[in-house]
Biopython code that builds the backbone (N, CA, C, O; Angstrom):
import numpy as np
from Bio.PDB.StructureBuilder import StructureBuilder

atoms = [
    (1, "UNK", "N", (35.639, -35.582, 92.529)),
    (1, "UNK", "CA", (34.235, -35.371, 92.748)),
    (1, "UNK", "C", (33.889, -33.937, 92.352)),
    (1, "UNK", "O", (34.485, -33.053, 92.967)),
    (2, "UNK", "N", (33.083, -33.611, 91.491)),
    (2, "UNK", "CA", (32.444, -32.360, 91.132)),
    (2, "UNK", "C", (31.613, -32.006, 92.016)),
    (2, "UNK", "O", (30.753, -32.777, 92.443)),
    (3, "UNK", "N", (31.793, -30.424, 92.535)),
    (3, "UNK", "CA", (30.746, -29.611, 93.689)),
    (3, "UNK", "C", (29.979, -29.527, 92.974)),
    (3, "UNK", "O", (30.273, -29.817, 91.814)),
    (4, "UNK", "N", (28.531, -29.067, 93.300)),
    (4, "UNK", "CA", (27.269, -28.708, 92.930)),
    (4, "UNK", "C", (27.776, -27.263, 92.510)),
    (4, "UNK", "O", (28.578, -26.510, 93.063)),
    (5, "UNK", "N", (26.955, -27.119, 91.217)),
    (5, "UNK", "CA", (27.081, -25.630, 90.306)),
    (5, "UNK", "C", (28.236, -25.655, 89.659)),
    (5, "UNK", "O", (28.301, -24.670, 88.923)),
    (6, "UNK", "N", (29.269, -26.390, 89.585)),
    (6, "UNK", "CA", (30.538, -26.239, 89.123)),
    (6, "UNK", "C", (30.250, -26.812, 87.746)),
    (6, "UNK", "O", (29.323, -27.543, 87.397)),
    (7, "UNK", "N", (31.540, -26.169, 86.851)),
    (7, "UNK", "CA", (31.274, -26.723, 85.418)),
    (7, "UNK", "C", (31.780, -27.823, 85.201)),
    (7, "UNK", "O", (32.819, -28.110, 85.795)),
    (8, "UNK", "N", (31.154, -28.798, 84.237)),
    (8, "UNK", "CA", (31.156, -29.944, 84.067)),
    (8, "UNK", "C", (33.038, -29.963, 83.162)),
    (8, "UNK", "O", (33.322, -29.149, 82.284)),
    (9, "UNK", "N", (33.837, -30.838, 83.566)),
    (9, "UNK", "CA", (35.109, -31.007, 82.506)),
    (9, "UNK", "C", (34.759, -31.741, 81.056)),
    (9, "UNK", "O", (33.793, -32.479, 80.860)),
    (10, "UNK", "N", (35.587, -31.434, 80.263)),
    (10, "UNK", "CA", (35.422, -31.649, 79.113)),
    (10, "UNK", "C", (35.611, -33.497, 78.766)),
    (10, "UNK", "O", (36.564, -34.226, 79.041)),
    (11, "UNK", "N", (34.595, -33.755, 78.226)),
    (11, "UNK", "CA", (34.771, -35.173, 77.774)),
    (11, "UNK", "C", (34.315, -35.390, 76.678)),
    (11, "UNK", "O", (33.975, -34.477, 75.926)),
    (12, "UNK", "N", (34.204, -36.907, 76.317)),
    (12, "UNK", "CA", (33.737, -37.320, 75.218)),
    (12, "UNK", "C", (33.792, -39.034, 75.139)),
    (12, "UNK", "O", (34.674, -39.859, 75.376)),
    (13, "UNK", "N", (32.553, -39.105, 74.737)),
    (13, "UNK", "CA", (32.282, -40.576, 74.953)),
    (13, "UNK", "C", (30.906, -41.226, 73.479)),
    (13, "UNK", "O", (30.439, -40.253, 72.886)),
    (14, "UNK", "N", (30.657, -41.834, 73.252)),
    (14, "UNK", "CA", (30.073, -43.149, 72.457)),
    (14, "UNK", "C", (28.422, -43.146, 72.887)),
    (14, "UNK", "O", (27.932, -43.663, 73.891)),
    (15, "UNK", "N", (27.761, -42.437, 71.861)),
    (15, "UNK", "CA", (26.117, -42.247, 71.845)),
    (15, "UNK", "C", (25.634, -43.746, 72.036)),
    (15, "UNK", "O", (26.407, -44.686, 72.224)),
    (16, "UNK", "N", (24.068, -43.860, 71.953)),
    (16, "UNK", "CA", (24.043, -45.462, 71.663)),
    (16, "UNK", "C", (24.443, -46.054, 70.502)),
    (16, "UNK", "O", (24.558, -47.280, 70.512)),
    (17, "UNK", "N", (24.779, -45.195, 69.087)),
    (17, "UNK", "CA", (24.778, -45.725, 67.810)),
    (17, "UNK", "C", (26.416, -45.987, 67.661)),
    (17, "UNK", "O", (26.740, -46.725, 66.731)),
    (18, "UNK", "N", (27.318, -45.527, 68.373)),
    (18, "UNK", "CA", (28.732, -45.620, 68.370)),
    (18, "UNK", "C", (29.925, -44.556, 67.957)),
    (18, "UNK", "O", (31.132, -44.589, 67.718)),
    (19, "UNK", "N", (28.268, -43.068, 68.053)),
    (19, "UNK", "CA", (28.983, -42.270, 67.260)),
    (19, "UNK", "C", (29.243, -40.891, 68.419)),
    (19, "UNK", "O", (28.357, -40.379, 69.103)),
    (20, "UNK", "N", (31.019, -40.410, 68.388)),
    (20, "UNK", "CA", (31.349, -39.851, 69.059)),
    (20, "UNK", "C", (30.268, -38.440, 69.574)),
    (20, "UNK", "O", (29.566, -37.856, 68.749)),
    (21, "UNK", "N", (30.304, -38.048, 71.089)),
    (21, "UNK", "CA", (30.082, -36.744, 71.228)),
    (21, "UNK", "C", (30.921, -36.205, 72.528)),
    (21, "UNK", "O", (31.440, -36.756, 73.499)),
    (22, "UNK", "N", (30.827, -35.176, 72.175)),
    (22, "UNK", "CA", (31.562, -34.461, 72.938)),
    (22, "UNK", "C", (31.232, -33.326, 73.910)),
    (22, "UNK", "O", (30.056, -33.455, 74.249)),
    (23, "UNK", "N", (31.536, -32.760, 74.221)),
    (23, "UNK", "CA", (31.178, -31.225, 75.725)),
    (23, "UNK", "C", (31.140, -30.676, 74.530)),
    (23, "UNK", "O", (30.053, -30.717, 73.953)),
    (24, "UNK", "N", (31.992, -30.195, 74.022)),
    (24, "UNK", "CA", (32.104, -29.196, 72.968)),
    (24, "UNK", "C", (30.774, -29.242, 71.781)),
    (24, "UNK", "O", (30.624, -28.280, 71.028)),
    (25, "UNK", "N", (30.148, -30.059, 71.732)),
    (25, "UNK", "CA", (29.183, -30.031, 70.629)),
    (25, "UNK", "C", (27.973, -29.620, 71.672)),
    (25, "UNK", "O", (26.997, -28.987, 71.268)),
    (26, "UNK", "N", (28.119, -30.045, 73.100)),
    (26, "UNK", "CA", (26.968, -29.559, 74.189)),
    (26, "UNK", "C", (26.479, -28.037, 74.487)),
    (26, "UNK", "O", (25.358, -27.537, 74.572)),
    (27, "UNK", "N", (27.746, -27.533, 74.606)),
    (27, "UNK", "CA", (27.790, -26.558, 74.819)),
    (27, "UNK", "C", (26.363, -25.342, 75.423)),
    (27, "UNK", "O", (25.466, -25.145, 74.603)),
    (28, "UNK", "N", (26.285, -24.792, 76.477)),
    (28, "UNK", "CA", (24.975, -24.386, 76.092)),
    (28, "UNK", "C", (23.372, -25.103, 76.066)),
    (28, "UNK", "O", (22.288, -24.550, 75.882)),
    (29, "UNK", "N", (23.662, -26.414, 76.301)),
    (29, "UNK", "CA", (22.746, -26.954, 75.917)),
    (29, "UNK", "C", (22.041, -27.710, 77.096)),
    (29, "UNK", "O", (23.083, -27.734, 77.751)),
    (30, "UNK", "N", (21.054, -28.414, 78.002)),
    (30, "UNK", "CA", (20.625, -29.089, 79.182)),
    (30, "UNK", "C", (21.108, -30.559, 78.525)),
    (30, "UNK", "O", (20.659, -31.024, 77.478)),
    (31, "UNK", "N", (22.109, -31.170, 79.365)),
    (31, "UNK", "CA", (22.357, -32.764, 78.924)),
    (31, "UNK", "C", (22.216, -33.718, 80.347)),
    (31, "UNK", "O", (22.759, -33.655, 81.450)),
    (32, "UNK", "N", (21.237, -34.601, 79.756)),
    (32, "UNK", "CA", (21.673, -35.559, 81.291)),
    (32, "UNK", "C", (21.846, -37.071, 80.814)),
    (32, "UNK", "O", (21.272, -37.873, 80.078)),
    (33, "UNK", "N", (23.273, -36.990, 81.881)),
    (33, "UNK", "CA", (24.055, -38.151, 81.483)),
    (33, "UNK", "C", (23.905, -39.692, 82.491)),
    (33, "UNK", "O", (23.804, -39.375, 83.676)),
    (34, "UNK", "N", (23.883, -40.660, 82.362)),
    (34, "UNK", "CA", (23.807, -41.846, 82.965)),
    (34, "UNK", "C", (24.731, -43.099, 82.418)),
    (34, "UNK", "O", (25.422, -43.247, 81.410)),
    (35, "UNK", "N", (24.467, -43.801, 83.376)),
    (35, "UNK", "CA", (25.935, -44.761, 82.391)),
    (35, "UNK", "C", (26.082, -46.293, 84.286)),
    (35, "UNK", "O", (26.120, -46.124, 85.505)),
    (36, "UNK", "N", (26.100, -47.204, 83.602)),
    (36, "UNK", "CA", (25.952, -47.865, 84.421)),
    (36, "UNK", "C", (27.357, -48.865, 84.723)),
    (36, "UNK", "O", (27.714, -49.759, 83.956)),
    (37, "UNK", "N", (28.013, -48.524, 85.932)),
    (37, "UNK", "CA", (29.683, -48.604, 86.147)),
    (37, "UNK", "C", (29.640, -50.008, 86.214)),
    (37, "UNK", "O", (30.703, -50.079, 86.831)),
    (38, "UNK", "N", (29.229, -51.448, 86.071)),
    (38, "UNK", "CA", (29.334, -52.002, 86.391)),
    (38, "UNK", "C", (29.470, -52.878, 84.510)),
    (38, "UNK", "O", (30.116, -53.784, 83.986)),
    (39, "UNK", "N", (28.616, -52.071, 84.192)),
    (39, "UNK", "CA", (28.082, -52.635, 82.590)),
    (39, "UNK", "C", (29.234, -52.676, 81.362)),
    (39, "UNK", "O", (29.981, -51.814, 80.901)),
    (40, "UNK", "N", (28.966, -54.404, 80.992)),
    (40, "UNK", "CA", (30.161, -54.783, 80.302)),
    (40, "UNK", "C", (31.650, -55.268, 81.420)),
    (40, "UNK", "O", (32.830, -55.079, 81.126)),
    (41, "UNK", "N", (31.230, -55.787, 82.453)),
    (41, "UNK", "CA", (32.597, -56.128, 83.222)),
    (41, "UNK", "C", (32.056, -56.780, 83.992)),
    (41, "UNK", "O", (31.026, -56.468, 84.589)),
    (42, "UNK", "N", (32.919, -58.202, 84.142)),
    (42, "UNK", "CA", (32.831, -59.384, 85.098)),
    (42, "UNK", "C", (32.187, -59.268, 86.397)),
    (42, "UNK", "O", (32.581, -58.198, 86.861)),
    (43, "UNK", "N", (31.550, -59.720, 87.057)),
    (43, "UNK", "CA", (31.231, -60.074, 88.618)),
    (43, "UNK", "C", (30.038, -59.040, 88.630)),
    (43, "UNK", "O", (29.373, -58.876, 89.654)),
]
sb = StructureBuilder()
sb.init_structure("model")
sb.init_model(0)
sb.init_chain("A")
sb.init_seg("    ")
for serial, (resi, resn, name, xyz) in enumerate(atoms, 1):
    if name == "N":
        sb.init_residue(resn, " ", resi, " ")
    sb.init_atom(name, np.array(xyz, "f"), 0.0, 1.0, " ", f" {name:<3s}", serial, name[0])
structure = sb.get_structure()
C-alpha cells in the first residue's frame, strides 16, 4: 500500500491503443491512473 505523498514505483502498462508507457516517460508530469480489477476475468 502506498502512503499519501510518497513516490509512485516505477511501472509500465498498455494505453488504450496497446501501446506501451511507462513512469519514466511520466516523469514530472500530473498522471491519473484508473483501471478496473475485476475487468477481463470470470465471476
Amino acid at each position: 500500500m502506498l502512503e499519501v505523498g510518497s513516490v509512485a514505483p516505477a511501472f509500465s502498462a498498455p494505453d488504450q491503443h496497446g501501446n506501451a508507457v511507462s513512469s519514466d516517460g511520466l516523469a514530472g508530469k500530473w498522471v491519473a491512473l484508473w483501471w478496473y480489477p475485476k475487468a477481463s476475468t470470470p465471476g
